[in-house]
MARZA-778056 format. One record per residue (C-alpha): x, y, z; residue in three letters; chain; residue number from 1. Coordinates in pm, whole numbers, padded with zeros to 5 digits. Each point is the difference from the previous one (the first is absolute). Last residue first. Layout:
N
NODE     px     py     pz rest kette  nr
NODE      X      Y      Z  ALA     A NUM
...
END
This chain:
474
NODE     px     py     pz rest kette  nr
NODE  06054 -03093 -01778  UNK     A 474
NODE -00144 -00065  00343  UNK     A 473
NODE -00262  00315  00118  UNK     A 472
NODE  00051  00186  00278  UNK     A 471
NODE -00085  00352 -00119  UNK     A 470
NODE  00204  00215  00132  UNK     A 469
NODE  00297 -00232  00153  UNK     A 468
NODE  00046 -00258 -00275  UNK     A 467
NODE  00025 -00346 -00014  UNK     A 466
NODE  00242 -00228 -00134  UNK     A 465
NODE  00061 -00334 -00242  UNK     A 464
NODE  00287 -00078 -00147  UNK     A 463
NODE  00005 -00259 -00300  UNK     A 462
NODE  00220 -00311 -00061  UNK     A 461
NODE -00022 -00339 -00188  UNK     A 460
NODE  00178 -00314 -00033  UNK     A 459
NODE  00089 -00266 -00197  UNK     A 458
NODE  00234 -00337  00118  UNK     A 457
NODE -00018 -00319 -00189  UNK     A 456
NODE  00135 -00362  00128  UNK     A 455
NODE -00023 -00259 -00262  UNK     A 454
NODE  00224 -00256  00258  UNK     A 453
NODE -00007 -00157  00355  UNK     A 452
NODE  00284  00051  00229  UNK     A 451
NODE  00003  00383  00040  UNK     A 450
NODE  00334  00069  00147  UNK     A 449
NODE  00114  00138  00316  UNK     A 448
NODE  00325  00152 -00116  UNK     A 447
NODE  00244 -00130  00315  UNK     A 446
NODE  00148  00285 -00016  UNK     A 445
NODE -00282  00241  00020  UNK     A 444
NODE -00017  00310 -00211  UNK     A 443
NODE -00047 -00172 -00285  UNK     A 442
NODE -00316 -00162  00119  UNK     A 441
NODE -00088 -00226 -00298  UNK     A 440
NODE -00326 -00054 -00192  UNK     A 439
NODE -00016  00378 -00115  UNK     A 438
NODE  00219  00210  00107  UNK     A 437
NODE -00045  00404  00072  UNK     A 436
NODE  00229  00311  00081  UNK     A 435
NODE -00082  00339  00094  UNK     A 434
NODE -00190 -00126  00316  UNK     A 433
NODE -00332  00221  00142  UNK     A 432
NODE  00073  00147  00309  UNK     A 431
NODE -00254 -00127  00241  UNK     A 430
NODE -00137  00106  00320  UNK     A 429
NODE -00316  00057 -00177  UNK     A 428
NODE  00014 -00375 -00080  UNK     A 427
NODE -00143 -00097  00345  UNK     A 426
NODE -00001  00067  00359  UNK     A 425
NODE -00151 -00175  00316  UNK     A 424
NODE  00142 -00340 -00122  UNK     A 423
NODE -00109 -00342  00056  UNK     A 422
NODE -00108 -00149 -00301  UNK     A 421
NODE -00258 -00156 -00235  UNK     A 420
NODE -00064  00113 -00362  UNK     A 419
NODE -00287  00229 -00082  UNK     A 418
NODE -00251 -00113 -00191  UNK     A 417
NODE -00142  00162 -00326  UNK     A 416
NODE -00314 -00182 -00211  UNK     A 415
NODE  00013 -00220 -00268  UNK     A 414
NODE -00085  00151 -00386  UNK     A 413
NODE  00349  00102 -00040  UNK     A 412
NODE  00185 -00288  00054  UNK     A 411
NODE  00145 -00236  00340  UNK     A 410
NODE -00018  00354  00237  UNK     A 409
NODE  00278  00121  00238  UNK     A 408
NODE  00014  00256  00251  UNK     A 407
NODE  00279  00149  00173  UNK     A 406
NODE -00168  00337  00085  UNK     A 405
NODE -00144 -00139  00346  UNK     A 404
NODE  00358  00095  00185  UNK     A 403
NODE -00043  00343 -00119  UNK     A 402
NODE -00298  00086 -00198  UNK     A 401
NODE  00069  00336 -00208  UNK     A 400
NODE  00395 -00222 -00150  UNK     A 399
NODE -00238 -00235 -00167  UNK     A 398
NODE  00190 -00300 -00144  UNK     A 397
NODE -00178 -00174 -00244  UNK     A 396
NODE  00041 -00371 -00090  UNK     A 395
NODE -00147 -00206 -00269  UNK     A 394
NODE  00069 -00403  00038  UNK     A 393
NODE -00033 -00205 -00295  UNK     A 392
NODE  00100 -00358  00014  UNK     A 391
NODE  00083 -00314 -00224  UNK     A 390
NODE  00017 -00331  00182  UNK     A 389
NODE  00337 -00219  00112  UNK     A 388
NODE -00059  00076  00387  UNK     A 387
NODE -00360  00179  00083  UNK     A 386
NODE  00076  00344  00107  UNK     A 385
NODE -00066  00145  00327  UNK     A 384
NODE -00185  00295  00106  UNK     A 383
NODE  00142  00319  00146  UNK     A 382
NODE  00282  00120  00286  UNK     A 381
NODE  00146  00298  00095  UNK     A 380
NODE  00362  00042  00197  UNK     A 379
NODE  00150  00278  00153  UNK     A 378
NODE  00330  00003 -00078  UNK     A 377
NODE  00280  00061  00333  UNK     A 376
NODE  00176  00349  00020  UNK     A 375
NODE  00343  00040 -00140  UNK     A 374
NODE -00068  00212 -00281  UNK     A 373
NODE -00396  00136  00082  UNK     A 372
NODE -00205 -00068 -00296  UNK     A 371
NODE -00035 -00364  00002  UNK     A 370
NODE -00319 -00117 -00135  UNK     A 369
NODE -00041 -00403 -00020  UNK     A 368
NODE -00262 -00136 -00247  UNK     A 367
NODE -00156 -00324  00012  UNK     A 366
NODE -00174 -00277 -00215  UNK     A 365
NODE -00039 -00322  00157  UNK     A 364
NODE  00197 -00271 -00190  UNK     A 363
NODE -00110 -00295  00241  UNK     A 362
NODE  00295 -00150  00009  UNK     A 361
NODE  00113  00357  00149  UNK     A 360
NODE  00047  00339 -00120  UNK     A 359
NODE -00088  00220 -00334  UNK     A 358
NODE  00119  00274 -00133  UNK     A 357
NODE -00031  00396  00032  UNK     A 356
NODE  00272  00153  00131  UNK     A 355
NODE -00025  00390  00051  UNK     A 354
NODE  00281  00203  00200  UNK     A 353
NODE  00287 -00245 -00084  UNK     A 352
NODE  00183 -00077  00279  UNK     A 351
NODE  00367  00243  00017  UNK     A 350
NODE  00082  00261 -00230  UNK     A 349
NODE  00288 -00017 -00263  UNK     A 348
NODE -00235 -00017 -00295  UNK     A 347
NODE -00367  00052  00087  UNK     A 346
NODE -00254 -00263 -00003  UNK     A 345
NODE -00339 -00100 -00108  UNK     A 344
NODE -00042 -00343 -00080  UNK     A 343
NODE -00257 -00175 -00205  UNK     A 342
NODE -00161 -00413  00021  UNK     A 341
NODE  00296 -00093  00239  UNK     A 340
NODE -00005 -00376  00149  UNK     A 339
NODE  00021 -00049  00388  UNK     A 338
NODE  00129 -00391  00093  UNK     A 337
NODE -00264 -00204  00053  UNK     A 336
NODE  00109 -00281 -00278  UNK     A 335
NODE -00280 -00223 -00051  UNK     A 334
NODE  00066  00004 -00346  UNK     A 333
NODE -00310  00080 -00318  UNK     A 332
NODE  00125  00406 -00035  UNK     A 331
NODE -00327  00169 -00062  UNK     A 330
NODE -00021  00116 -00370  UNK     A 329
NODE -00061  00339 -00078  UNK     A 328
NODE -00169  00322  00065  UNK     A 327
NODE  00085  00358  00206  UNK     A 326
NODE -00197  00310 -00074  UNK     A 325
NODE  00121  00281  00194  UNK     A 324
NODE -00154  00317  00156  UNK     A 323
NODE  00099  00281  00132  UNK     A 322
NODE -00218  00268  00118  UNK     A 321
NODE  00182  00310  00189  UNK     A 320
NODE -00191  00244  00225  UNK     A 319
NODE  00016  00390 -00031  UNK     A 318
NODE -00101  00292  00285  UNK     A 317
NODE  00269  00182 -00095  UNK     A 316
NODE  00302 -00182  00236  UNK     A 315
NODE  00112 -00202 -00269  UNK     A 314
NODE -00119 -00312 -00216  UNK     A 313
NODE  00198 -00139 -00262  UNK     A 312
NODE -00095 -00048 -00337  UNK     A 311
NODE  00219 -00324 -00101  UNK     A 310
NODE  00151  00020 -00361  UNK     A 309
NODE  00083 -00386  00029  UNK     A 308
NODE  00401 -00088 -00007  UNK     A 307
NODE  00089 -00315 -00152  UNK     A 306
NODE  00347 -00008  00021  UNK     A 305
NODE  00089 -00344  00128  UNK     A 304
NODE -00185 -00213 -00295  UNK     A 303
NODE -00311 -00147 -00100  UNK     A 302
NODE -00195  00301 -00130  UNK     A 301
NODE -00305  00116  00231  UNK     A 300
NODE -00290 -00026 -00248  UNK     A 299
NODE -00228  00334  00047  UNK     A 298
NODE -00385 -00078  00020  UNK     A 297
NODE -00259 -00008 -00248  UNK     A 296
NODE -00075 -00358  00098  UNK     A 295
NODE -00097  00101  00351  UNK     A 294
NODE -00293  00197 -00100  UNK     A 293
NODE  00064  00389  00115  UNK     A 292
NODE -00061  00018  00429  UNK     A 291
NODE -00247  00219  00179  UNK     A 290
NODE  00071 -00058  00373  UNK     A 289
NODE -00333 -00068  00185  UNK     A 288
NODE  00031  00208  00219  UNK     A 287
NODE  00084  00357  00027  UNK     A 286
NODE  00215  00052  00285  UNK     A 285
NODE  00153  00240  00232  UNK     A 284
NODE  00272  00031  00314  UNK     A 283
NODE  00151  00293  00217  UNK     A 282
NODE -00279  00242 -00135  UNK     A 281
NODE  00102  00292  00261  UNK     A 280
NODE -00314  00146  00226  UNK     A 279
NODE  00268  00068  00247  UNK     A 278
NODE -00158 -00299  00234  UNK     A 277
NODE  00068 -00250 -00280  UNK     A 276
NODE -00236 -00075 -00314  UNK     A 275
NODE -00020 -00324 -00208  UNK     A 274
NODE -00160  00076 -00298  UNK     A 273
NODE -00222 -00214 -00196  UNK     A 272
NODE -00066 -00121 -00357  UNK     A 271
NODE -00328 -00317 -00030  UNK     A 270
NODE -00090 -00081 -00379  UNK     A 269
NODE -00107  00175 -00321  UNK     A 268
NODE -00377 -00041 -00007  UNK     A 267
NODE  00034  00244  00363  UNK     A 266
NODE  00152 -00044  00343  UNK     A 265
NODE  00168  00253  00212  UNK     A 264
NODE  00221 -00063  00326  UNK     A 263
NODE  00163  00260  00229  UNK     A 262
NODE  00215 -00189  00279  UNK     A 261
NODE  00074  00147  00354  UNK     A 260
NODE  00351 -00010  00174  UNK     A 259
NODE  00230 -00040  00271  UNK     A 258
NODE  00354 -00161 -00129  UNK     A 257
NODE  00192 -00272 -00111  UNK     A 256
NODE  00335  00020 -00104  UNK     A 255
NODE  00163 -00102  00334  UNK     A 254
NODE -00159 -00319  00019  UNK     A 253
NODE -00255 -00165  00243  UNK     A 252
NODE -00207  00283  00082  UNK     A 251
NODE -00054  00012  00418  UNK     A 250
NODE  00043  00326  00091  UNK     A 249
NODE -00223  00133 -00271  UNK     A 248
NODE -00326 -00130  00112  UNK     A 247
NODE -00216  00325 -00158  UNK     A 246
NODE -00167 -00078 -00325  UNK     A 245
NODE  00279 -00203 -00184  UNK     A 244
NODE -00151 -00390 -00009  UNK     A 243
NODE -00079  00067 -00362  UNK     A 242
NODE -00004 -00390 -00212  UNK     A 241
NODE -00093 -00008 -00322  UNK     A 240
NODE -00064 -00380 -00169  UNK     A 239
NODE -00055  00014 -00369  UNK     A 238
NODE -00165 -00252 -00213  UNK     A 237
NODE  00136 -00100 -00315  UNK     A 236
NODE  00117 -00345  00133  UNK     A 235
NODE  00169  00129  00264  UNK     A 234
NODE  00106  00357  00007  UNK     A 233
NODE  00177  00177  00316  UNK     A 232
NODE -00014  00348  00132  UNK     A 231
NODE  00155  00128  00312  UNK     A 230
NODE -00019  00270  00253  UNK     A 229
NODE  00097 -00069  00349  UNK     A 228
NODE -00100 -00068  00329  UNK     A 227
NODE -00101 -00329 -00048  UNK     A 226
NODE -00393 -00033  00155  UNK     A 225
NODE -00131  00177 -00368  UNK     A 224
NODE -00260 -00133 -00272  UNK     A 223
NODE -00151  00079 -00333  UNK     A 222
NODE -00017 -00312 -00230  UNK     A 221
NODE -00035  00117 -00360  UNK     A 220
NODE -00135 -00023 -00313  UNK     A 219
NODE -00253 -00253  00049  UNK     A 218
NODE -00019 -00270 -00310  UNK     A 217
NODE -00246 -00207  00151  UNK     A 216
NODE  00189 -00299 -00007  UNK     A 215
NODE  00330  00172  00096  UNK     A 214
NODE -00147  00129  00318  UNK     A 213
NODE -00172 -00355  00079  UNK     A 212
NODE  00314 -00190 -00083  UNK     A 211
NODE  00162  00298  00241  UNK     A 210
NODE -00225 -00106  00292  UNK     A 209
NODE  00065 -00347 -00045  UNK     A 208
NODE  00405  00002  00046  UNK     A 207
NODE -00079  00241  00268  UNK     A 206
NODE -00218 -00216  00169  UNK     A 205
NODE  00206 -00295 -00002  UNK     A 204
NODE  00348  00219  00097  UNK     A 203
NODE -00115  00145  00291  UNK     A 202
NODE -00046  00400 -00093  UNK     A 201
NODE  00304  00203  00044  UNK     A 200
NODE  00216  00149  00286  UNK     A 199
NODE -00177 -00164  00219  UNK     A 198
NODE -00196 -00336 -00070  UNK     A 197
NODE  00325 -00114 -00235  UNK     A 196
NODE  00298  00179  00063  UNK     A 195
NODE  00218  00206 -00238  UNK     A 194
NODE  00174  00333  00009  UNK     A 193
NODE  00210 -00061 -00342  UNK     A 192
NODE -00103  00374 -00116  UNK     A 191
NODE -00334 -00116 -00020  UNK     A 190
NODE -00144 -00319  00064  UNK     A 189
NODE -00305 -00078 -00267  UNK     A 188
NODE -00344 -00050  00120  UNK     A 187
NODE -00020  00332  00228  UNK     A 186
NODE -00223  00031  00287  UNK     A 185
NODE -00194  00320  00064  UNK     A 184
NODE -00298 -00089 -00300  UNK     A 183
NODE -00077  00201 -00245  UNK     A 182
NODE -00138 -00116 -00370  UNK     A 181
NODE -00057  00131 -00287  UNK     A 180
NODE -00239 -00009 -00293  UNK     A 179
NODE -00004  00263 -00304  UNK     A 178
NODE -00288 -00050 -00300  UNK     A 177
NODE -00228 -00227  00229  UNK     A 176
NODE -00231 -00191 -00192  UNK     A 175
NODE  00161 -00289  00139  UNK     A 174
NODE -00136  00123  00352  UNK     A 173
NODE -00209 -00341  00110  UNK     A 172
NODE  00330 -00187 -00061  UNK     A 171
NODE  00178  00267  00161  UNK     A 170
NODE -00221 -00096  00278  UNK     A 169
NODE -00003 -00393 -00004  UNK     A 168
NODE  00366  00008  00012  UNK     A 167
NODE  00038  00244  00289  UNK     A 166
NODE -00223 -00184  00189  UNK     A 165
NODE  00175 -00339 -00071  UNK     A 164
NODE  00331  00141  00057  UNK     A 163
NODE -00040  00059  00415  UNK     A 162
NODE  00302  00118  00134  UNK     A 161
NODE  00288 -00108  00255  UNK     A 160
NODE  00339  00152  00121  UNK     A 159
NODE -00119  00124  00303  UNK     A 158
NODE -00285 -00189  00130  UNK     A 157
NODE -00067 -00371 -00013  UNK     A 156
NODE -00271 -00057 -00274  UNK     A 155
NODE -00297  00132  00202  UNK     A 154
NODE  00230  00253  00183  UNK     A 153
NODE  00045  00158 -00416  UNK     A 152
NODE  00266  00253  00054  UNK     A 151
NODE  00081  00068 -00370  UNK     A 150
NODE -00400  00119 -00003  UNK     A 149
NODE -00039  00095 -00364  UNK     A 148
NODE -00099  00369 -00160  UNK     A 147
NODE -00146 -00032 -00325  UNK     A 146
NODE  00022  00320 -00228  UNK     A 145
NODE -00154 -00054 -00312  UNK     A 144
NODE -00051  00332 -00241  UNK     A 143
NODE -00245  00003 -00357  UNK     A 142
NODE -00211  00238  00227  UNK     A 141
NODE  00102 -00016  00342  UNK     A 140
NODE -00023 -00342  00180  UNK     A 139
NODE  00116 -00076  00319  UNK     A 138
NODE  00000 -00334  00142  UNK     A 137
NODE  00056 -00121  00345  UNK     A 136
NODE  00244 -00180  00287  UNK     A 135
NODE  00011  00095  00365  UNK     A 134
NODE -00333  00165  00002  UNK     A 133
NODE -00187 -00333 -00040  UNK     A 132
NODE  00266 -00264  00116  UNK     A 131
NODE -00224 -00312  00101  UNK     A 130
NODE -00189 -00018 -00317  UNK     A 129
NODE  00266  00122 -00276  UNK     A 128
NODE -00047  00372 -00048  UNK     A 127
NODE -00286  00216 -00119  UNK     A 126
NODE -00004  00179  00355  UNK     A 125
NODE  00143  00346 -00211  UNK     A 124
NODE  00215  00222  00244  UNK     A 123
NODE -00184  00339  00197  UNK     A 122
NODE  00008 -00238  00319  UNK     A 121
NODE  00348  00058 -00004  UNK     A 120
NODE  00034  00065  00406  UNK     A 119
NODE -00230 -00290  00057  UNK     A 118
NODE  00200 -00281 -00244  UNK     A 117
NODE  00306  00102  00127  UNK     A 116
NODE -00099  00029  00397  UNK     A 115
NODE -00119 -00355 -00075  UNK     A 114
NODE  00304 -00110 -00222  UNK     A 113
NODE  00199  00135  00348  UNK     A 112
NODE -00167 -00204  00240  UNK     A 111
NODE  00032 -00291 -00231  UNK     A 110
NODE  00353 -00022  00004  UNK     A 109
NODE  00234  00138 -00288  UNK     A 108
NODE -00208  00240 -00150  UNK     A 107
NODE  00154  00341 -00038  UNK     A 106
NODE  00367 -00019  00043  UNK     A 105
NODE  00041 -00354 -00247  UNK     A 104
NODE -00271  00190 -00233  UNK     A 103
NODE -00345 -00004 -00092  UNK     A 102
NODE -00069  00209 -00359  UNK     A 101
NODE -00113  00380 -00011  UNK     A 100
NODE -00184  00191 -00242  UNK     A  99
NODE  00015  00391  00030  UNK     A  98
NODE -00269  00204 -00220  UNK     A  97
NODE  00050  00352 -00208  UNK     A  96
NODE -00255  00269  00029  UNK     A  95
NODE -00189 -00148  00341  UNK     A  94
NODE  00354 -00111  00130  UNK     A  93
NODE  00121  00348  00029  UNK     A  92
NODE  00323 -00044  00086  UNK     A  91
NODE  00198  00237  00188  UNK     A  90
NODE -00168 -00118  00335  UNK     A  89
NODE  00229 -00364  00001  UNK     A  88
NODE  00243  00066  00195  UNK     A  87
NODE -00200  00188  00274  UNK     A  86
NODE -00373 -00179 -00043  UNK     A  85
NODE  00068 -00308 -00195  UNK     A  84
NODE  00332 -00094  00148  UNK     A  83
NODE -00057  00168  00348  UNK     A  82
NODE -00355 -00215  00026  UNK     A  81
NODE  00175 -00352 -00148  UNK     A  80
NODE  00261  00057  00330  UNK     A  79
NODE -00242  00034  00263  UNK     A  78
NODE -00242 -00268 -00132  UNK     A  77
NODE  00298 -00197  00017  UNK     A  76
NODE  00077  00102  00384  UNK     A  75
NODE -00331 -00075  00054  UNK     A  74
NODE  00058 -00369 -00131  UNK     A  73
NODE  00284 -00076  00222  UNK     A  72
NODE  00174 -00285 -00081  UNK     A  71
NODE  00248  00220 -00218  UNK     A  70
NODE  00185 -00064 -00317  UNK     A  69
NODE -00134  00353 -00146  UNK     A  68
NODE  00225  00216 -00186  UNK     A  67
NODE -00247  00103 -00190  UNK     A  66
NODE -00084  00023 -00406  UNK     A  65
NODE  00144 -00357 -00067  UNK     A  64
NODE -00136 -00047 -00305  UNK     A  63
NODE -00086  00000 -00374  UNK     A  62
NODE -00088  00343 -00005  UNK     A  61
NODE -00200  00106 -00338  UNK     A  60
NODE -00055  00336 -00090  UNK     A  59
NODE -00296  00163 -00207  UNK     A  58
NODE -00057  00199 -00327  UNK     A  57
NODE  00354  00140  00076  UNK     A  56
NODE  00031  00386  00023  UNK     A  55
NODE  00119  00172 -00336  UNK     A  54
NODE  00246  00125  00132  UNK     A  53
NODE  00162 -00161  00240  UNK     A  52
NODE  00078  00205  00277  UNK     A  51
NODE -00214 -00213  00312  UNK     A  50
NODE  00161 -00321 -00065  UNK     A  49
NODE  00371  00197 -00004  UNK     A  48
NODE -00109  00136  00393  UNK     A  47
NODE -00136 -00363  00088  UNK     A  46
NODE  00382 -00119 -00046  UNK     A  45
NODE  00131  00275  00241  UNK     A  44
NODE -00310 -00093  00211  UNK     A  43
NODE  00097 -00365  00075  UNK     A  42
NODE  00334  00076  00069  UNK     A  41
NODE -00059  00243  00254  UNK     A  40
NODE -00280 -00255  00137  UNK     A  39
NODE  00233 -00246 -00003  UNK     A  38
NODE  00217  00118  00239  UNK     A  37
NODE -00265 -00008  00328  UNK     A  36
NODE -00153  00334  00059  UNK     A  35
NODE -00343 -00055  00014  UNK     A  34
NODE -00021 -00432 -00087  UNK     A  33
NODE -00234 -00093 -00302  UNK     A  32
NODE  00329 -00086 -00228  UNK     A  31
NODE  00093 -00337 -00133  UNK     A  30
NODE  00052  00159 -00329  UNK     A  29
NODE  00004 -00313 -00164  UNK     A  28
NODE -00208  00129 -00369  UNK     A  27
NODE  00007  00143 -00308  UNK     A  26
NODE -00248  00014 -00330  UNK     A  25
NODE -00068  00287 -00160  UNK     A  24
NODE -00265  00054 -00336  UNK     A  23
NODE -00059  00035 -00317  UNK     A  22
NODE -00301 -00122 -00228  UNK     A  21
NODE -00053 -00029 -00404  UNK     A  20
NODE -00148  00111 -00301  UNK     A  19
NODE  00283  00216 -00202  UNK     A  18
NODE  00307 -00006  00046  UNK     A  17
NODE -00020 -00034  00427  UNK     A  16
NODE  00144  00244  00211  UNK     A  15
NODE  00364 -00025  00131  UNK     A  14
NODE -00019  00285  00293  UNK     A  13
NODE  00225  00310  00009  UNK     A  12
NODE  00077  00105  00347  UNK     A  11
NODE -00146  00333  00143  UNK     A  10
NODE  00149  00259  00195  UNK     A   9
NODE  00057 -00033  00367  UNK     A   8
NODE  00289 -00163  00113  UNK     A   7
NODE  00262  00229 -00228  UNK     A   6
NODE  00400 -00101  00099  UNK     A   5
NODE  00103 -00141 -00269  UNK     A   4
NODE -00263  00145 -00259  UNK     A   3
NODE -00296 -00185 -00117  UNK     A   2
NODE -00014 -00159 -00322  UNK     A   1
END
């Protein structure tokens, strides 16, 4: 990697194993104004774009390039002009091309989708009628890129997007080897910032936009509008949000920070690197996780001492994959009271730092992280369990995710989803426990108990991490 303090020489790119694509995909500068903050920002993240080495095959921004939230349209045409021609001169969009989606500082009246639609006249038409150059298709080779409209005025504006379209196109695509999708609006809240139409897609169109994802099998949704970085699986699919091109005043959590992503695809799956201003890889994944058949997993004993040989992750570029295997009998009671499946604790600390149990009448599976001694758990929470029926529940915890690297699967052949929660960190904060119980909390006085019976713990570990010459995951 680059040195500390060096802004010039080149940054390592993931490249494909073999057949493949990379490229970059950020976005929310909200920049296009001489002078104004954001356009320092804006270029310190631009300067990392331009170092990687080799250069990306093209870049996608999924919004949110100006500042814009005028009702002047000149003043627009002002602002798009110094993006592309100051901010945006480095690039040489001939060599490698610049897609764009609508945003909520773009196109928010229809003033502004004009100026939009005129000032990226370069964009495909092939969109839904109504929204040609708002929404389109990109095909490169075996690559799908669709670009949606997550401003849709014919649906009701912010918050709203046509599925049909998209459906019919990846439909037409199947051949496709690699589909995505970018859109500005997230489906899933991130880092508990939630609201429907806003902060993410209205809840009937998002619901029917990710059947459509999952249906097709895309590998990702590509989007931005929180200022943050997050990743989040649901039902195989992943959902990567970059809002970190330039608005850093306004990031919702202390940890998060400007940045670009690096993505490459091949037969293998999706890795990236999440980049900061320093050219530092601050976050990275290769996805999908490559897990051994449950069955030839490591029983957790039923006692107090079990104490898994955990790899733990440290500050060389390493991740930690733990997984567990948890099966029984659902208790049959209507008792909501929270029942322990495994506990993680410490002796003479406070809350244990992993629970994993289950709470309510419902038995809804959930895990609490607690890695701060007298701060509050953060709380995740998965499917349900049918009372008085066997289950199987696999979990992995993913400490190169954050909050989106609780995910948990029903067997091996089903697809990852991360559990629900409201958290802006995840297990990396964790210290992994030197003591385990299985069925009871024995760190807990009131013990927590699993109620129903045949309960079987295994589990499984690796570490994952990525090098700085030739950024590749061993």
């Amino acid at each position: 990697m680059a040195a500390e303090n060096d802004t010039t020489s080149g940054i390592p790119a993931i490249v494909p194993r073999g057949a493949g694509h990379q490229f970059v995909c950020y976005a929310d500068a909200c920049s296009g104004v001489p002078g104004a903050p954001h356009e320092a920002t804006f270029a310190a993240v631009n300067a990392v774009v331009a170092r990687l080495q080799p250069p990306p095959d093209f870049i996608l921004f999924p919004g949110d390039e100006i500042q814009g939230l005028t009702a002047e349209p000149e003043d627009l045409h002002r602002q798009w002009r110094h993006w592309f021609d100051k901010e945006m001169a480095w690039l040489d969009r001939q060599a490698i091309p610049l897609y764009h989606t609508t945003g909520n500082h773009t196109t928010y009246d229809a003033a502004s989708t004009a100026v939009f639609r005129d000032v990226l006249a370069h964009l495909p038409r092939n969109g839904p009628p109504g929204e040609e150059g708002l929404a389109y298709t990109i095909r490169r080779d075996d690559l799908l890129v669709i670009a949606v409209n997550t401003l849709s005025s014919g649906l009701g504006g912010e918050g709203c997007v046509e599925t049909a379209w998209l459906d019919r196109t990846l439909a037409a695509h199947a051949d496709a080897r690699f589909k995505f999708v970018m859109g500005h609006h997230p489906v899933h809240p991130v880092n508990g910032f939630s609201g429907a139409y806003q902060r993410e897609l209205g809840p009937e169109y998002g619901r029917e936009f990710w059947q459509v994802l999952v249906r097709h099998r895309v590998m990702a949704y590509l989007c931005s509008h929180i200022l943050a970085f997050d990743i989040q699986a649901h039902d195989g699919v992943l959902q990567l949000v970059t809002g970190g091109a330039g608005t850093a005043h306004r990031m919702p959590d202390e940890t998060e920070y400007l940045h670009c992503v690096q993505l490459a695809i091949d037969a293998n799956g999706l890795r990236y690197q999440v980049l900061d201003t320093a050219g530092h890889v601050r976050e990275w994944l290769a996805w999908p996780p490559q897990l051994p058949p449950a069955p030839s997993w490591t029983p957790v004993p039923s006692d107090t001492h079990a104490t898994p040989s955990i790899p733990v992750s440290g500050d060389d570029g390493s991740a930690t994959l733990m997984a567990w295997r948890c099966s029984g009998v659902a208790a049959s009671d209507n008792d909501g009271t929270p029942q322990t499946l495994l506990s993680g604790w410490n002796p003479g600390s406070g809350l244990s730092p992993l629970w994993i149990g289950l709470l309510g009448r419902e038995q809804r599976l959930a895990i609490t992280l607690a890695p701060a001694p007298g701060r509050s758990p953060h709380l995740w929470l998965g499917p349900t369990l049918e009372r008085g029926q066997p289950f199987e529940v696999q979990l992995l915890i993913h400490t190169g995710m954050g909050p989106g690297g609780i995910l948990s699967r029903s067997r091996d052949t089903d697809p990852w989803s991360s559990l629900i929660a409201a958290s802006p960190w995840g297990a990396e904060r964790l210290t992994w426990p030197i003591r385990w119980s299985v069925g009871h909390d024995r760190n807990d006085p009131a013990d927590r108990p699993f109620r129903g019976h045949q309960l079987h713990i295994a589990w499984w570990s690796t570490t994952e991490r990525i090098t700085s010459t030739n950024h590749d995951f061993e």
